[in-house]
VOGU-3710 file (C-alpha; in Angstrom, 3 decimals, decimal comma):
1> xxxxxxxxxx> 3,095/-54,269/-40,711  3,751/-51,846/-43,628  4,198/-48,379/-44,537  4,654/-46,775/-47,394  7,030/-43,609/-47,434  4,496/-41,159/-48,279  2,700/-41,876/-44,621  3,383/-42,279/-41,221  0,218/-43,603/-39,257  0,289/-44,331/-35,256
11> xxxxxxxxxx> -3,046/-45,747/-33,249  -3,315/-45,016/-29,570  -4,497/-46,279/-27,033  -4,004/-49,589/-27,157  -6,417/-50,932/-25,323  -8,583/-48,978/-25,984  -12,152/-47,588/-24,163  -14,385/-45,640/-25,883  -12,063/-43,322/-28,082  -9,803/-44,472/-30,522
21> xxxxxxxxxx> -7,223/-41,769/-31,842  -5,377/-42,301/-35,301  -2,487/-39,964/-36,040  -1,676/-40,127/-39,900  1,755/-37,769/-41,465  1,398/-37,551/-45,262  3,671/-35,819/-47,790  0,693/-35,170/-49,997  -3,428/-34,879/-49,596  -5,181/-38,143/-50,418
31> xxxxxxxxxx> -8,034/-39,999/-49,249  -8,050/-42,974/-47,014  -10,379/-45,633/-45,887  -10,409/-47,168/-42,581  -11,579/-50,507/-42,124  -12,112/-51,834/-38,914  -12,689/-55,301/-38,406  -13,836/-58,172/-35,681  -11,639/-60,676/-34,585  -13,745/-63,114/-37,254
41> xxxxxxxxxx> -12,809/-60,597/-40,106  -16,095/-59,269/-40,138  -16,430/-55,514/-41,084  -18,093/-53,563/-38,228  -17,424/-50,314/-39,255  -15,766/-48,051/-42,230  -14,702/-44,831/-42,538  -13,357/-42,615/-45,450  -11,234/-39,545/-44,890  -10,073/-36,936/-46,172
51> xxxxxxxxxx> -6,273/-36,418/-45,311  -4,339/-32,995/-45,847  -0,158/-32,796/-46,226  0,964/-32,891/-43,043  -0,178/-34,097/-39,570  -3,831/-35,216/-39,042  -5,751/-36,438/-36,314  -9,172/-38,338/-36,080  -11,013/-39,589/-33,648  -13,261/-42,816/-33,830
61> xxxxxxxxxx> -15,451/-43,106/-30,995  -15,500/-46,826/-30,139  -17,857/-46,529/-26,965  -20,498/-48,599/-29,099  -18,617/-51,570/-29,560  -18,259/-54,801/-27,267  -15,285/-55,788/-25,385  -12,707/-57,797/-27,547  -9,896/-57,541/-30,200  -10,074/-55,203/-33,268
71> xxxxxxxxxx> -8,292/-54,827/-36,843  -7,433/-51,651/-38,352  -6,954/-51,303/-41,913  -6,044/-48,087/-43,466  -5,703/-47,963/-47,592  -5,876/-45,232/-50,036  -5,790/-45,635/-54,219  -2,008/-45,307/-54,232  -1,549/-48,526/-52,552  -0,452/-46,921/-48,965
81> xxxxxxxx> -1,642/-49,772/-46,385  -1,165/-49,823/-43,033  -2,851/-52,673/-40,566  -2,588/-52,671/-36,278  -4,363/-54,579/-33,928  -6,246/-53,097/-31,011  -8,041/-54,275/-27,766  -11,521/-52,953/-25,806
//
């Protein structure tokens, strides 16, 4: 796992039911994507979001997908990336 200094990220629960919350701390606004992927690698859903300086919090809701393990990758442009695994 890595983190760049401009961002603090945790993901929670893990496992997870049908919410999946994702607390990101930046030192400046920026834009992130959030990947999340199968346990084959295969991209079943992304997300882009807008992120302001500070503390933010999103929720995914995750009540659509089946029981099993999950990636998450979070990237911006300025090379922040952040990856976690998750269960349903």
């Amino acid at each position: 796992m890595y983190v760049a200094t401009k961002s603090e990220v945790n993901i929670y629960p893990n496992s997870f039911y049908d919410e999946l919350n994702i607390d990101m701390n930046t030192s400046e606004p920026m834009i992130a994507k959030i990947d999340i992927a199968d346990v084959t690698g295969r991209i079943v859903r992304n997300i882009k979001i807008v992120l302001q300086e500070g503390s933010n919090t999103n929720k995914i809701d995750m009540q659509s997908f089946s029981n099993g393990v999950y990636s998450i990758r979070i990237s911006n442009e300025q090379g922040f990336y952040y990856t976690q695994t998750v269960r349903k």
